[in-house]
C-alpha positions in Angstrom: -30.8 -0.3 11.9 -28.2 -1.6 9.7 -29.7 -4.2 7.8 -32.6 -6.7 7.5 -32.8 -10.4 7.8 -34.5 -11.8 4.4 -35.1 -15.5 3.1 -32.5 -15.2 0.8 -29.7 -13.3 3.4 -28.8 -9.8 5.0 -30.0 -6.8 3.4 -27.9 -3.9 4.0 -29.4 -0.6 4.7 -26.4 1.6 5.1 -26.0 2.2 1.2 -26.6 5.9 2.0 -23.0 5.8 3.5 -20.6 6.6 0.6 -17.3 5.8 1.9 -15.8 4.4 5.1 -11.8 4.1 5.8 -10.9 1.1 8.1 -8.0 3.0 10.3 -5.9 0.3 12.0 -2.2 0.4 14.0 0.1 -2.8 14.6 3.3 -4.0 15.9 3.7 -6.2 12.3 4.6 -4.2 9.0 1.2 -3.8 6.8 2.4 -6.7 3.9 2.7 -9.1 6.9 -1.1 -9.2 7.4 -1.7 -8.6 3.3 0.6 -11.8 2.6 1.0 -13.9 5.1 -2.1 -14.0 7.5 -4.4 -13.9 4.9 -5.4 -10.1 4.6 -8.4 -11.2 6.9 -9.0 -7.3 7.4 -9.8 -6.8 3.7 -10.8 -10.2 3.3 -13.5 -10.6 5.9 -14.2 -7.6 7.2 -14.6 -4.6 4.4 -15.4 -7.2 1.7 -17.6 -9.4 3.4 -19.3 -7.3 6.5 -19.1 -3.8 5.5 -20.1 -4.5 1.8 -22.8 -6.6 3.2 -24.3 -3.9 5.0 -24.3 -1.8 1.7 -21.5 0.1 1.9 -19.8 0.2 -1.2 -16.6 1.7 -1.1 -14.4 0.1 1.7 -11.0 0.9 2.1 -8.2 -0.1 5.0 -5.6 2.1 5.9 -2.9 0.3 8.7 -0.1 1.7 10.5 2.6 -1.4 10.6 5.2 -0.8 12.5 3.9 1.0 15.2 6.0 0.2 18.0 9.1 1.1 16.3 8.3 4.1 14.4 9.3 7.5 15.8 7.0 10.1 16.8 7.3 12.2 14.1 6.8 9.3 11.9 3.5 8.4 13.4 2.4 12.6 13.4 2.9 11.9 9.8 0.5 9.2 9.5 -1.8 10.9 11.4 -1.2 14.3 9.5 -2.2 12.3 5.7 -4.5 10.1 6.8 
């Protein structure tokens, strides 16, 4: 189980997890989604879902660009991340 259901909210039971890396790919560059649609990734997601589950450390890691990038840029990606 992932959390409980209190009076007061969700109690998140996953604060065993130290870390956990958000790995996403899209067609947009990365400071489209940060600037201009909000960041709802970061926003909603790893601030407001992950961290309510008790994770504490949350981090997001996109590939923009995808569909243009060459192969050896993408082996790169995949090769630091």
């Amino acid at each position: 189980m992932s959390h409980t259901v209190t009076k007061t909210g969700i109690r998140g039971l996953l604060t065993d997890v130290q870390h956990a890396y958000v790995l996403t790919t899209s067609t947009s560059p990365t400071f489209y989604f940060k600037l201009f649609c909000g960041n709802g990734i970061q926003r909603i997601f790893l601030n407001q879902t992950l961290k309510q589950l008790g994770i504490k450390h949350r981090y997001w890691i996109n590939f923009g660009g995808i569909s243009s990038s060459s192969q050896q840029r993408r082996q790169a990606y995949l090769r630091k991340n």
